[in-house]
N, C-alpha and C positions, 0 to 999 in steps of 0.2 A: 504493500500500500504506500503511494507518495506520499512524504510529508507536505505539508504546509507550506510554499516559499514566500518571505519577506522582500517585496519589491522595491525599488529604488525609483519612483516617478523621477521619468527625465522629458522634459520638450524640447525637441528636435527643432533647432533655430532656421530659418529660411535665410541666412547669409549670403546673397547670389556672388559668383566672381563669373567674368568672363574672362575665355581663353581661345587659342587658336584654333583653329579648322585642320583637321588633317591628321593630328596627331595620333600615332597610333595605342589602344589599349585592349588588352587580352580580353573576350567576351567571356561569362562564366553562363555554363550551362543552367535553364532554370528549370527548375522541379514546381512538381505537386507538392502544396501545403496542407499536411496533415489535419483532420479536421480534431483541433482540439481547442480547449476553451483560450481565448485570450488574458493579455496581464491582469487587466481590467477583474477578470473574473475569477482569479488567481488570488488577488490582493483585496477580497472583500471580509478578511479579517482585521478589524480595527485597529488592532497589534502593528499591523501592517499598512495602517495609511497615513501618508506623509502629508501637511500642505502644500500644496499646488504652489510653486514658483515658475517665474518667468526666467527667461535666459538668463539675465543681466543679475540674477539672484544667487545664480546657480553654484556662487562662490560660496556660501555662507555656508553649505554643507558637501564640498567638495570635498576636504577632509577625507571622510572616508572610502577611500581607494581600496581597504582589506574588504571591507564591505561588499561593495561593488564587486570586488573578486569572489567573496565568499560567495554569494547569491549565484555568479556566473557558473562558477562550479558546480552547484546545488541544480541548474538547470541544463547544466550538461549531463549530469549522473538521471536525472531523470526523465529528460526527453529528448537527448541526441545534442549533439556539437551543432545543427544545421535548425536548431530548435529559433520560431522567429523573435521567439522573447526573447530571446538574448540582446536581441540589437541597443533595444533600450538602455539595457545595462553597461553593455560595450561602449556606446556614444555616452553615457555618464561617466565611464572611467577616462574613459577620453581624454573629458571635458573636466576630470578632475586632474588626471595628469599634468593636462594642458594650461590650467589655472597655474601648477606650480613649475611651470618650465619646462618641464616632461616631453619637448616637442617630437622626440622620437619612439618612447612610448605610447605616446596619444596616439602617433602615425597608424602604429600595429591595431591597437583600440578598433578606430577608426575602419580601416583596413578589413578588419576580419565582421564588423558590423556588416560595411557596403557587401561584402562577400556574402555575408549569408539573406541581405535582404534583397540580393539579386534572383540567390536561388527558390527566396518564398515567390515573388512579387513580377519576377520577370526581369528582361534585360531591360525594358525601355520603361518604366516603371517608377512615376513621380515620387512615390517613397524615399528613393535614392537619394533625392535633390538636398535636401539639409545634410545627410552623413559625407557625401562629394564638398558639399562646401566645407563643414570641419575640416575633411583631409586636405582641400587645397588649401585652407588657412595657416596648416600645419608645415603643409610644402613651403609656402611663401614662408614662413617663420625662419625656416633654418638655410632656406635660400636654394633650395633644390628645384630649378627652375624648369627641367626637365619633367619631370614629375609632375607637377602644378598645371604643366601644359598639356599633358597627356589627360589629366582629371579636368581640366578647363573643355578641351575638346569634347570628351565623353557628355560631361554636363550637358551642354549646348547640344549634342546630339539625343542626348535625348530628351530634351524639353522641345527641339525642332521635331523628330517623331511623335511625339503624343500633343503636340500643337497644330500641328501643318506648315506647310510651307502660304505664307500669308496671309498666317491669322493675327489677327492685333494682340494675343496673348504673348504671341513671339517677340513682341516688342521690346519690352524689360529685357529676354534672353540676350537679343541682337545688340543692344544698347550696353550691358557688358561684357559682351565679346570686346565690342568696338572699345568699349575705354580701356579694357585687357590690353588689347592688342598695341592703342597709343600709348601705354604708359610703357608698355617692354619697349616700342622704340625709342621713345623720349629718354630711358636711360638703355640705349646702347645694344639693344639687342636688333634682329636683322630685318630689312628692310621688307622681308616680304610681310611681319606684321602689320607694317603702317598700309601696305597695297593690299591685306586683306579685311583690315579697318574700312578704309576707304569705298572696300566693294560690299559688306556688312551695311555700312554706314547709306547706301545707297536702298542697299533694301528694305531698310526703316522709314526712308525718305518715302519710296514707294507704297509701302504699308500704309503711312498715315495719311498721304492722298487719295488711297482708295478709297478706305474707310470712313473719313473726317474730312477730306476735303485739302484743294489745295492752300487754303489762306487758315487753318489750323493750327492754333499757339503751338502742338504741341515739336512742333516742326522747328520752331528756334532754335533749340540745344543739338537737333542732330544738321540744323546748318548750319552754326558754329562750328561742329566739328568735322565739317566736309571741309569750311576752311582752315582748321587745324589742319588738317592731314595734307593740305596743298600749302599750306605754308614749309610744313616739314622736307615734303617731297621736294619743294623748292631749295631749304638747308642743305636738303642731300644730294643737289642736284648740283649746288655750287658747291661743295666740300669733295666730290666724286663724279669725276664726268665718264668714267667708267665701272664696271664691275671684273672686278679680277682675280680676288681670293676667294673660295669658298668661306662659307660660313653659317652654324649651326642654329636651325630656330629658338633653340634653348641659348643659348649665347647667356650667358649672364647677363643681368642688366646690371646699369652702372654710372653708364657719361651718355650726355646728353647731346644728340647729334650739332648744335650751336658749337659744343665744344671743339668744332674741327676733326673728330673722329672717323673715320672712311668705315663704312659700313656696309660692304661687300659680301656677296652671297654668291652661290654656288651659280656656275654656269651651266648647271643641270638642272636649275631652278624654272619651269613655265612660268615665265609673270604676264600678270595680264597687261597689255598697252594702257597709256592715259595720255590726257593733253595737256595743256597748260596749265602749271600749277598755277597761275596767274588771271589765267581767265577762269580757270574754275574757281577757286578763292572769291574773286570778283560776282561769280556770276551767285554761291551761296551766300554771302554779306550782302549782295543786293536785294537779293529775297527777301533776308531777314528783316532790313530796312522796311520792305512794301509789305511784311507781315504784321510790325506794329502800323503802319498807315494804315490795313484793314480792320486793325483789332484795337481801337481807340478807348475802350476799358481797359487796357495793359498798363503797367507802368508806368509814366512817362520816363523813370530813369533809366527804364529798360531801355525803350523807347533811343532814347540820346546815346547808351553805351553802343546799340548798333552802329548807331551813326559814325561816332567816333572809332570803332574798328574798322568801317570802311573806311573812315578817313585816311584811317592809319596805314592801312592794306594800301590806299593809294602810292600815297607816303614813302611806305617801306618800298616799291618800284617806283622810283623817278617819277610818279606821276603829281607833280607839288600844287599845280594848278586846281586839278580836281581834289586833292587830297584838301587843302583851303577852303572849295565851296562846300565839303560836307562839312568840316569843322565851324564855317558858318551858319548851316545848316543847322547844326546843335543847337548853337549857341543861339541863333533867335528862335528855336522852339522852347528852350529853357526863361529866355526872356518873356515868352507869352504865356509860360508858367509860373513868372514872377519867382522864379527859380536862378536868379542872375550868381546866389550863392554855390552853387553848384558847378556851372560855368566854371568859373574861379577857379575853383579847386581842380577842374579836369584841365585848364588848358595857361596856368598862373606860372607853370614848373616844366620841365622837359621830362618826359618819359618815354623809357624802352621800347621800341617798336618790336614787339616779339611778341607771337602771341601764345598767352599764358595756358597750361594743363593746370587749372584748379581744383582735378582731383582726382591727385596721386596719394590715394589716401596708403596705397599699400608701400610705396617710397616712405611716406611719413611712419609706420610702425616701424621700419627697420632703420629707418635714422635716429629714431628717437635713442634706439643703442649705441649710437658713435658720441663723440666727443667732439662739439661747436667749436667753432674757432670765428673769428670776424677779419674782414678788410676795408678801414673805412677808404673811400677816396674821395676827391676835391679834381673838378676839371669844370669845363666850360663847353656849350654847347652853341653850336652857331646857328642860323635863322636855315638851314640848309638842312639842319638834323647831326651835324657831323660835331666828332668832340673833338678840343682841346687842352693846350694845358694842362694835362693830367696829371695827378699828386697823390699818391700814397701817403695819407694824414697820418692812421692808426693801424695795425694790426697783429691781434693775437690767438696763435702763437707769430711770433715774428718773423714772416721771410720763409713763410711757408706755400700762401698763394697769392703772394703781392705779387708776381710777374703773372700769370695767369688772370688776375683782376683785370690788371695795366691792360694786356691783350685784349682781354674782353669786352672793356669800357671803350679801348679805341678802335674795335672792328664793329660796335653795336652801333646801331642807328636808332636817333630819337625825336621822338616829338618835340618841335620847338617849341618855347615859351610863345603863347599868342596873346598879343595886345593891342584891342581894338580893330580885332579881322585881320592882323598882320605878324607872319613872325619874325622874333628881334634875338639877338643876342643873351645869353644868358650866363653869366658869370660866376662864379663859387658854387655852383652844385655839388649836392654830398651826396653820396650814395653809401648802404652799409651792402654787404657783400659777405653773407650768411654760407659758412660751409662746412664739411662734415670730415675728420681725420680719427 
C-alpha cells in the first residue's frame, strides 16, 4: 500500500526569452500518461498543504532542497522515474538551487523536469514553456550560450506549432526571438542573428496589419526595431565590407559591433539578401512618425521622440537639411503643447547619434557581476555633429579605457546643440562613460 506523499506546491513562472531559429535539439520520444490521480489529489491531507505563493515569493521557502529531494524520491519508489508529478518538485528544486547560486545544479533540476514533461505531455506541448524558460535563464547565468540557443530555438518552435504560423498569439513569441537575436549581436555575436531579427521582425510587422490594421499603435516598437536592425547592419557594413572568417552562432557575446569589431561568418552560411540599410531605417521611422499623426490619443512625447529619431537617422547620413526640418518639426509640435520645457531638454545639449537597445535586460544581470569602473570626458561639438577638443577629465581605475573612450567620443556622431531652428557650437561637454572590468 502507498504511503501518503507531502507535496511541495511550486508555480511554474511564464519567463518568455527568445532565441535563434535553427538550432539544433534532440526530440525525446513521448508516451502514454498513466491514468493516475494528480498532485492536486495527492496533497488533500492538511499535513500537507502549503500557502499558495507567487514566483517572486518563492524564496522564503527555498531553503528546503532535502525536502524537495526527499519527496522526489518518495515518488520515484512509488510511481516510476517518468512519474509526471515529479516535474513540480524538480522545477522547485530548481528554483531553490537557483535562488542560492546553484546554476549548475538547477540546470540538471531543470533538465530532467522538461524530460519527463515531454514524455507525459508530448513534444510540442505548452507545459514545457515555463520549465524551457528556467533552463534558459540558467544557461544565460553561467554564460553557456550554446545551450541557451538550442532551448531558445526549441521554445519558439514550439509555441510556433501549437500557435500557427500567423496567429496574433505568435506575436509575444516573434517579439523575443527578435530582441534575442538583437541583443546577441549588439554584444558580438554573429551577424546572421541580426538578419534573422530583421526577417522575424518582418513577420510581426505583417501579423499586426493583418489583424489590426495598418495605422495600429501596436506597430511602433516593432518599427523601431526594423530601424535598429538597419542601423546595425549599416555598423557592420562600415566596420566589414566583407565576410571572411567563419564564425559560430553561439559566439559568445560581448562587444558591441560600434566597437569596431568585424563580425564574420561562415561562407557556408545562406543569408538572405536586403537593401538599404538606409532607406529601410528611413522608410520604418517614417511610419512611425505617420503612426502617431493617425493615432492622436498617443503620447505627444511619444509622438516628438519619433520625430526626433528620424531627425536623427537623417542626421546620422549626411542628410542635415532634412535632419533640421524634422527637428523643427518637434519643436513646434511641443510648442503647440505648450511643452516648450521639453524642447529644451531634447535639443539644449548635443547627443549621440546611435541608436539605443533599451533592453538588454539579460546584458544587465551579468554585468551586474563585474566590477564598474568610469571615464569622465570634456570635448566640444561643432554645429556639423563632429567632436573636438577632447579631454580625459577623470577616470577610475586609471588608464584602463581612456584611449578606447578618446576613440569613441571622436568617431561618434552627434546631435548638435539647437538654438532657435539652428545648430551652433557647443563647448565643455561632459560625458560619463560607464564600463565593466
Amino acid at each position: 500500500m502507498n504511503k501518503r506523499i507531502k507535496f511541495i506546491p511550486v508555480f511554474l513562472s511564464l519567463v518568455f526569452f527568445a532565441g535563434p531559429l535553427g538550432a539544433s535539439d534532440p526530440l525525446i520520444s513521448s508516451g502514454e500518461s498513466p491514468n493516475i490521480p494528480n498532485s492536486q489529489e495527492l496533497a488533500k491531507d492538511e499535513s500537507a498543504t502549503l500557502a499558495t505563493k507567487t514566483h517572486s515569493d518563492m524564496h522564503e521557502y527555498h531553503g528546503s532542497k532535502e525536502l524537495y529531494r526527499q519527496t522526489i524520491t518518495e515518488l520515484e519508489n512509488n510511481y516510476g522515474v517518468y512519474d509526471n508529478r515529479l516535474v513540480e518538485q524538480l522545477v522547485g528544486l530548481g528554483l531553490a538551487e537557483k535562488s542560492q547560486g546553484e546554476e549548475v545544479s538547477a540546470i540538471g533540476a531543470f533538465k530532467r523536469a522538461f524530460h519527463i514533461r515531454r514524455v507525459n505531455s508530448g513534444l510540442y506541448s505548452l507545459d514545457q514553456v515555463s520549465i524551457l524558460s528556467h533552463l534558459i535563464e540558467s544557461y544565460v547565468a553561467i554564460e553557456d550560450w550554446r545551450s541557451a540557443n538550442d532551448k531558445q530555438s526549441l521554445l519558439y518552435n514550439i509555441q510556433q506549432h501549437s500557435y500557427g504560423e500567423g496567429n496574433p498569439k505568435l506575436l509575444a513569441p516573434i517579439n523575443n526571438m527578435v530582441k534575442w537575436h538583437l541583443i546577441a549581436f549588439h554584444r558580438g555575436s554573429s551577424i546572421l542573428h541580426l538578419l534573422r531579427a530583421m526577417d522575424l521582425n518582418k513577420k510581426a510587422i505583417a501579423i499586426i496589419e493583418k489583424h489590426y490594421g495598418v495605422h495600429d499603435p501596436r506597430l511602433n516598437e516593432t518599427l523601431y526595431r526594423q530601424a535598429l536592425a538597419s542601423y546595425y547592419l549599416s555598423e557592420h557594413q562600415n566596420h566589414s565590407q566583407q565576410f571572411s572568417q567563419p564564425n559560430s552562432i553561439s559566439q559568445p557575446m560581448g562587444m558591441s559591433p560600434a566597437q569596431g569589431r568585424t563580425l564574420p561568418i561562415s561562407p557556408s552560411d545562406n543569408l538572405p539578401t536586403y537593401g538599404s540599410p538606409y532607406r529601410d531605417g528611413k522608410k520604418a521611422l517614417l511610419r512611425r512618425v505617420n503612426l502617431f499623426q493617425s493615432n492622436p490619443q498617443l503620447p505627444v512625447s511619444d509622438h516628438v521622440e519619433a520625430l526626433v529619431q528620424l531627425g536623427d537617422w537623417y542626421f546620422l547620413f549626411d542628410k542635415k537639411e532634412s535632419a533640421m526640418d524634422v527637428y523643427t518639426g518637434a519643436i513646434e509640435l511641443l510648442s503647440g503643447k505648450d511643452q516648450e520645457h521639453l524642447a529644451k531638454q531634447i535639443f539644449d545639449r548635443p547627443r549621440a547619434l546611435n541608436f539605443a537597445m533599451p533592453f538588454d535586460d539579460i546584458g544587465a544581470k551579468l554585468d551586474k557581476k563585474k566590477q564598474k569602473g568610469f571615464v569622465r570626458v570634456k570635448f566640444t561639438v561643432t554645429p556639423g555633429g563632429r567632436t573636438q577638443n577632447i579631454e580625459i577629465v577623470e577616470s577610475s581605475p586609471p588608464n584602463v579605457k581612456d584611449s578606447q573612450v578618446y576613440k569613441s567620443v571622436k568617431s561618434t556622431r552627434y546631435r548638435p546643440r539647437i538654438v532657435e531652428g539652428k545648430p551652433v557650437l557647443a563647448k565643455g561637454v561632459m560625458e560619463k562613460h560607464i564600463f565593466d572590468f
